[in-house]
N, C-alpha and C positions, 0 to 999 in steps of 0.2 A: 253413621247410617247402619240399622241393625241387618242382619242377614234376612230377613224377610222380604226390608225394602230393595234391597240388594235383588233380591230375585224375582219380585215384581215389577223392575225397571220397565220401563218402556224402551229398551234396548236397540242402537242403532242398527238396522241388517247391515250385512257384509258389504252389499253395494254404497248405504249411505254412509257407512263408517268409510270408505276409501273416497267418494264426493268431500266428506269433511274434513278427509284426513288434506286433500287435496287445496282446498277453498283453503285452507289455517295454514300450510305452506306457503301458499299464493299470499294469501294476507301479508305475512310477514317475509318473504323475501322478496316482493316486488315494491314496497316502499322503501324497503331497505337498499335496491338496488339502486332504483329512482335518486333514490337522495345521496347516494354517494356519487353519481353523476353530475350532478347538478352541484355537491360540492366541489369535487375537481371543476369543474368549467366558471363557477360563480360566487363560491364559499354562502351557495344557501339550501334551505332544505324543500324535498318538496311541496310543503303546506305553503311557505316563504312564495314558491314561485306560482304555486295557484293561487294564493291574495293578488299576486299581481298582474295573473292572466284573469283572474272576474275582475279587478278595476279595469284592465284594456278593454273588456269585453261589453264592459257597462257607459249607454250615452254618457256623452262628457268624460271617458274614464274617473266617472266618481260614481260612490254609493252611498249613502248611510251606513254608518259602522253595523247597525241591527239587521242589515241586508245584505252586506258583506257576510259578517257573521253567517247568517244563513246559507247565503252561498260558497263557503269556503265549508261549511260541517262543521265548525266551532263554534265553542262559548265565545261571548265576549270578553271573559276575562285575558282568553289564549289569544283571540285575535289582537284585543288592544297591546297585548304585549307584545309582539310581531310587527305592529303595524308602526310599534315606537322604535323595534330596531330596523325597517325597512325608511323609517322617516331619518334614522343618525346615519344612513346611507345615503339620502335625497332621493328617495325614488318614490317616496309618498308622500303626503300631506294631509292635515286632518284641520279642520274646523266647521265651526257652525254651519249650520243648511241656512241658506238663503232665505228658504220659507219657513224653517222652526227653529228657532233660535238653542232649543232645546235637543236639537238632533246633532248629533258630533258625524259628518263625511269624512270618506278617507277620498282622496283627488291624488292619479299616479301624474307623477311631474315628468316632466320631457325628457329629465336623465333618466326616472327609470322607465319610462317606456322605448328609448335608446338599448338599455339595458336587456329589457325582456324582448324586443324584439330582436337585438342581436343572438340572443340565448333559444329561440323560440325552435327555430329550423334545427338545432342540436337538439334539443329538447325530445319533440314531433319525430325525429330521426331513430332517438334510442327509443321512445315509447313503443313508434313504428314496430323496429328489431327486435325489441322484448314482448308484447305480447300482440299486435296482429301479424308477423309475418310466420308463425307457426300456425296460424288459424284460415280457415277459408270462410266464404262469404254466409255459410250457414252456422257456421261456428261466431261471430260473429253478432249475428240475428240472435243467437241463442246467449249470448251473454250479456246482451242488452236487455233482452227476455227474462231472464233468469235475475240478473242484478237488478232491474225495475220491481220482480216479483219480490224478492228480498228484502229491499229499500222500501217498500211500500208497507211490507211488517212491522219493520224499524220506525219509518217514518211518512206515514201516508200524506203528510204535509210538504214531505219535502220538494223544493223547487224543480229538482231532476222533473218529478213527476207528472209538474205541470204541463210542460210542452212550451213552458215559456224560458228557453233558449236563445238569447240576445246575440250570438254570434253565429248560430244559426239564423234565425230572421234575418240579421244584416248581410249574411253570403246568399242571400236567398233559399237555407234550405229548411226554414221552419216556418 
């Protein structure tokens, strides 16, 4: 970058430099937190135990792998390979769709939903104590506000988006 462009930056102000410096902390040490938890309690990682909280959450706990995928924020190349070490576990299952012979399901098996529901209340526990019990109810409002507006830059397709929430609707709150 020469000196010129250098100084025509479109330069972050002081405020939004400490938001970002802030948000790029948050990135990286709350999944990092996350996943050392869940390995002490489970030997798995966070991505591991959200593939297996959207099959819980999904009718039947099954999905199409290309719906998984979208619901978990991965490629399919990441989630198939996840979904082959959560299957040498027993806690998943993949074959054919019923109705498309061409569609590969992932179906979580009764161990692993034993599994992720023993793990679940621990789980919900430390989320709880790491990031809403430092926040109040407008803190809160603001970061579902805030990460919907973000997410929608990234990805205006994505399922968060829609309002179609399957473990919401089933607790009655969607």
């Amino acid at each position: 970058m020469c000196q010129n462009e250098l100084m025509e930056a479109n330069w972050l102000t002081p405020d939004e430099r400490r938001a970002w410096l802030a948000l790029q902390a948050l990135t990286s040490l709350l999944p990092a937190t996350l996943d050392t938890f869940l390995f002490r309690e489970a030997r798995i990682t966070l991505f591991d135990y959200h593939v297996l909280a959207m099959l819980s959450e999904a009718e039947g706990t099954r999905l199409p792998m290309s719906e998984l995928a979208a619901r978990s924020t991965a490629s399919l190349s990441r989630l198939s390979h996840v979904v082959k070490k959560l299957e040498g576990r027993g806690w998943v299952t993949r074959q054919p769709s019923d109705s498309d012979g061409r569609v590969t399901t992932a179906e979580l098996t009764t161990e692993g939903l034993g599994m992720l529901t023993g793990l679940a209340v621990a789980h919900v526990t430390q989320v709880r104590s790491t990031v809403f019990d430092p926040l109040d109810e407008q803190d809160v409002a603001d970061l579902e506000r805030i990460g919907r507006r973000i997410l929608g830059k990234l990805d205006s397709t994505h399922w968060i988006l829609t309002d179609d929430d399957p473990a919401a609707t089933r607790a009655g709150n969607g």
